[in-house]
N, C-alpha and C positions, 0 to 999 in steps of 0.2 A: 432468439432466432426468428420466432414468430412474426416481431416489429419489423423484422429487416426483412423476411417473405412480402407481408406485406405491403411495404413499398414497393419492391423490385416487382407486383407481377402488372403493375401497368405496362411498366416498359419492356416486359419479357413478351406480353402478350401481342403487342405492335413486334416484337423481333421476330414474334414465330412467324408472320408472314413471310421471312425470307428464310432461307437455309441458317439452322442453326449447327454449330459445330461444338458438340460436346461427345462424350464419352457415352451418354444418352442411350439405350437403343429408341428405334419408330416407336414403340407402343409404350413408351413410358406417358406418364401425367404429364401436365404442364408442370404440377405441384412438384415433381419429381424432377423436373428440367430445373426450374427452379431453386432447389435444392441443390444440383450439381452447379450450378452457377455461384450463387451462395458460398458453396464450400471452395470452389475456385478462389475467389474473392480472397475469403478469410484467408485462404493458405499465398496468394501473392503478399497480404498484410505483412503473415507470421513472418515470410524469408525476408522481406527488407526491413520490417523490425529487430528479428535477429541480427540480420548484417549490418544493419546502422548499431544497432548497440553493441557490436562487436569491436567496431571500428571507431567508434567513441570511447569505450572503456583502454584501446591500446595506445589511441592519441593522446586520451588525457584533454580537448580538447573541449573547448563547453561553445565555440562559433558553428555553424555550418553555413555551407552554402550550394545552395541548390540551383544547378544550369537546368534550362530547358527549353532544349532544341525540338521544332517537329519533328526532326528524325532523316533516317535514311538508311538503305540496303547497299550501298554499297563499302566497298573496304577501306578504300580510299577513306570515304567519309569517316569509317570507325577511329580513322587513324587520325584524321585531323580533330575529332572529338579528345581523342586520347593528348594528344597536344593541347589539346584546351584545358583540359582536367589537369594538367600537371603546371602548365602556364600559371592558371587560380593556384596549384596550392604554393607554388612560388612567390606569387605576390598575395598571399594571405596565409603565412605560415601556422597561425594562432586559429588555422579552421578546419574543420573536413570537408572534402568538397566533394557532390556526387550527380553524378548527372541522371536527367530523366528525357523519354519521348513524348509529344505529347499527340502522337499519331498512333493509333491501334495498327494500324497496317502495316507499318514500317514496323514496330514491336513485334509484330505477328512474322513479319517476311524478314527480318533481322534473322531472328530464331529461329527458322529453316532452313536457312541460309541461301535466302537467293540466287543472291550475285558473287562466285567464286572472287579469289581473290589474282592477281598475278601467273599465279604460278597454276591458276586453276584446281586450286584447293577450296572446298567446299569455307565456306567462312559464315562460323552460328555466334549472335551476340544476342547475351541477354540485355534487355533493356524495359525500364518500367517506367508507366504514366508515374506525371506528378503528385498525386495522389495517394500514392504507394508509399514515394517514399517522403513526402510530407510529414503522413501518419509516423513513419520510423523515429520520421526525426525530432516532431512532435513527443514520441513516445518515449525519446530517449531525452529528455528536456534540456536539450542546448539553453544557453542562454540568451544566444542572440541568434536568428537566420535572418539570410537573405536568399532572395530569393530571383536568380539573372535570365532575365528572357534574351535568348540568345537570336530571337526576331530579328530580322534588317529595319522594318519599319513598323509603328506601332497600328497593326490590322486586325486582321481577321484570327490570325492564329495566337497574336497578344492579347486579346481578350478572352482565349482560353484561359489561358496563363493567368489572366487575373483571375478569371474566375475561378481557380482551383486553389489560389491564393485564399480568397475571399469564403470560398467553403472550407477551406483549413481552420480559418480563423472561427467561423459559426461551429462549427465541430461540427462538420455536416456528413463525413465522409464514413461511409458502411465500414465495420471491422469487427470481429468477436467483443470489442470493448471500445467503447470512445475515449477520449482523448479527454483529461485531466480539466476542468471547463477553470480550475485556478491556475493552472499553468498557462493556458491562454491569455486569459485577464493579466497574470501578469506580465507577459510577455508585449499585452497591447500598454498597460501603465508603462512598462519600461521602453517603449517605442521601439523594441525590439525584434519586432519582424519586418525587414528592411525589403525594400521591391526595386530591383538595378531592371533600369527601360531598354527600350531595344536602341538599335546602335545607330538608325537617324531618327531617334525623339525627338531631339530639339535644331529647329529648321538654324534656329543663329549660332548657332555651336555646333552642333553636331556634325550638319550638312556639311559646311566648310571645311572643318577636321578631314573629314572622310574623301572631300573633295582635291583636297592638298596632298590628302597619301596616297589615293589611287593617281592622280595626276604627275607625281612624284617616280612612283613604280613603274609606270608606261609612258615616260616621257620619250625615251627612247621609237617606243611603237608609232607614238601619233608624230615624231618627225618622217615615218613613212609611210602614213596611211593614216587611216582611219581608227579609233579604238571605238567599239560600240559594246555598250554594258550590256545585259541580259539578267534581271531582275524578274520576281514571281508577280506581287503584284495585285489586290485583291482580288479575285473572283468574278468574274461578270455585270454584272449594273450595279452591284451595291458597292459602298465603298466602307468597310468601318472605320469608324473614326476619322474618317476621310480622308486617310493617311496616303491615298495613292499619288499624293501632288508630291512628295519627299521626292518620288523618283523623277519628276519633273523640276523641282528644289536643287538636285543632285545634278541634273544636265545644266542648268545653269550656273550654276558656281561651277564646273568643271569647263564649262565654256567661257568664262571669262578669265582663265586660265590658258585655254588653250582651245579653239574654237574645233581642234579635232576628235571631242570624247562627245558620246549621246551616249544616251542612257533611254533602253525601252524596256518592257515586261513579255513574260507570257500570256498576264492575264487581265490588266487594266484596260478599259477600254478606248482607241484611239491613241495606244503609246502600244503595239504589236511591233512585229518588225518590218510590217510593209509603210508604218507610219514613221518608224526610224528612216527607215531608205529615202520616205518625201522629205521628210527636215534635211536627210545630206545634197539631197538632189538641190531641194531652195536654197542650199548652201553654196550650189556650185562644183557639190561634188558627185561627178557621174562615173565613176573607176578607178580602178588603183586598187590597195589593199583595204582588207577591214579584219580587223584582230577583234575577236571575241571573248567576251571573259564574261564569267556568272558572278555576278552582283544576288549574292546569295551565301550564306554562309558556311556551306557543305557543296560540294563539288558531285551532287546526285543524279538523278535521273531527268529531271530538269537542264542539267550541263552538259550531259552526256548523248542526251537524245534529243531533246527541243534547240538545244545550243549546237551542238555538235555532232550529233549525226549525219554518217557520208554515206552515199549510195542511194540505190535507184527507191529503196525503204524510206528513203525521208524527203522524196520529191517524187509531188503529183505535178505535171503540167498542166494537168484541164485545170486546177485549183492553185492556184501558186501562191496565193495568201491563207491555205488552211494550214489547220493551226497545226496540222502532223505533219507538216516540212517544218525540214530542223532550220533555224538560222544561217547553218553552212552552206547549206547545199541552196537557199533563197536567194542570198546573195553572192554565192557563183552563177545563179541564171540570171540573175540580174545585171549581168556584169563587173563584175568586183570580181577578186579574189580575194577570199575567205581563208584567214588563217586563224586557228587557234592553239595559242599556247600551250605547253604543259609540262608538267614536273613528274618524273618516274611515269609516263606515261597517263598522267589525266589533267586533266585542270584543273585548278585551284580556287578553291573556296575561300569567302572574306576571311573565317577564322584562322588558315594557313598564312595570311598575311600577319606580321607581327605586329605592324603600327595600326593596322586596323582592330585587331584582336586586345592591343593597349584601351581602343575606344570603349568597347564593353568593358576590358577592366577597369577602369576608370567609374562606369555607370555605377562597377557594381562596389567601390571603394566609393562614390558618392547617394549612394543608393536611399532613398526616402522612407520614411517611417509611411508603413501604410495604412495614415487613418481613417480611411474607411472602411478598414478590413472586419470593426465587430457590427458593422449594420448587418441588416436583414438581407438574407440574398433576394427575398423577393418582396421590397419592399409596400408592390402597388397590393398587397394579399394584408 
């Protein structure tokens, strides 16, 4: 316990500048905050090693395979998760399959229950980082994982993903006991820790695929209007991996299909949706409908409020390009009307589609040996 105080109190001691939320009271130590974090830790280990070893001893099954989604509060999304998880274990019957978040927030606001469901019933899901159940499944020594980032494109939140991979593998990851360092080894000899990429990885297969289903789905839409995607996107000036051109990749194969589908972000820079509206305009399109759909794989708070939110809440007039006007309400002032689809009242997520939801399977039925998972994580040290 001493080795694992040790590490954690750099990072505890940067946390204490902000609000810490433990069981704590004010006048405890740090050494004692500490501690209670600590024993947190270990006891998230213990319940998903216990439930993975439970759930491997009833299987029978020596494969896993582990989804990982960044997450979401809402119900909808729980439920199209829940279709994903049964999807996998239909087309991988010889595995257990279990999903993780890899957002503390969503984890955290899951568990409270946010966002009611339908019927305005409080709605609480447990849900754990990849890490968590890594370890289980690690602990429980499958013989083969893979391991499915369920990413749109390979960014910012995919190189989480790998990194939690790539600390599995170093047996890096805090817990009452590490992890077996010969069951690793053999796991990387047997090339059997498998990495399924996100769903436009590859621009000459993938894009197209994706570009053919959605063109497919909404062929109907773009004979009376406009269809415009809504995609996240990386982050502000950086790009990882430099992935933010797939959604630029993605307008183009879809327009050479059918010159009525664009494809913009939330958050990539210069593809917003005042820079969608100039591509339709240099198009020659100034009115008519625009059908919106989230090019995102959960239909969350991104689809429901940056996409599709109505009322006077999601449109400022002095600012008509900030980024807290939803898409709907943008281009109804801009002349369009704005319609978005939906199923049981919300709108549909890439993994709610089924030939899109094949793409990922797919990745994760072609899924690569990931050898570079026993280097160093910090190599330049």
């Amino acid at each position: 316990m001493k080795k694992i105080k040790s590490f954690l109190f750099a990072a505890v001691a940067i946390a204490l500048t902000a609000p810490v939320f433990t069981s704590c009271g004010n006048d405890d130590s740090k050494e004692k905050i500490v501690e209670k974090i600590v024993e947190n830790m270990v006891s998230e280990y213990t319940y998903n090693d216990n439930m993975v070893a439970e759930t491997k001893a009833k299987s029978g099954n020596k494969e896993a395979i582990l989804l990982v989604a960044f997450g979401s509060t809402w119900n909808n999304a729980f439920l199209a998760f829940d279709k994903t998880v049964e999807a996998y274990k239909a087309a991988f019957q010889q595995a257990d399959v279990y999903m993780s978040f890899s957002s503390d927030i969503c984890i955290n606001r899951a568990a409270i229950g946010e966002n009611p469901d339908d019927n305005d019933n409080i709605v609480s899901r447990q849900y754990y980082e990849p890490r968590y159940l890594l370890h289980a499944i690690g602990n429980a020594k499958y013989d083969k994982i893979y391991v499915q980032s369920l990413q749109v494109i390979p960014g910012e939140e995919f190189a989480a993903v790998l990194a939690s991979v790539k600390k599995f593998m170093n047996n890096g990851y805090i817990a009452s006991a590490h992890l077996d360092d010969e069951y690793l080894k053999q796991l990387e000899a047997n090339e059997a820790i498998r990495f399924g990429m996100p769903l436009l990885f590859d621009p000459e297969v993938d894009v197209p695929a994706v570009a053919t289903e959605l063109s497919t789905l909404y062929a109907s839409e773009a004979q009376n209007g406009v269809v415009a995607f809504m995609g996240h996107g990386n982050p502000d000036n950086y790009d990882t991996f430099k992935a933010n051109v797939r959604y630029t990749q993605l307008e183009d194969a879809l327009q050479e299909i059918n010159p009525k589908f664009y494809v913009g972000t939330v958050d990539m820079p210069d593809n917003y949706k005042q820079d969608v509206e100039a591509r339709m305009k240099t198009d020659g399109v100034n009115s008519g409908k625009v059908y919106l759909h989230a090019l995102m794989s959960i239909a969350g708070d991104h689809a429901h409020n940056d996409m599709a939110g109505e009322g006077a809440g999601y449109w400022d007039a002095t600012d008509p390009t900030s980024e807290d006007n939803s898409w709907y309400e943008y281009f109804n002032h801009k002349g369009y009307e704005s319609v978005v689809p939906v199923v049981n009242k919300h709108p549909l997520g890439l993994l709610e589609l089924e030939g899109i939801r094949n793409i990922w399977i797919d990745h994760t039925k072609n899924a690569a040996f990931f050898e570079d998972a026993y280097h160093s994580m910090y190599p330049e040290e």
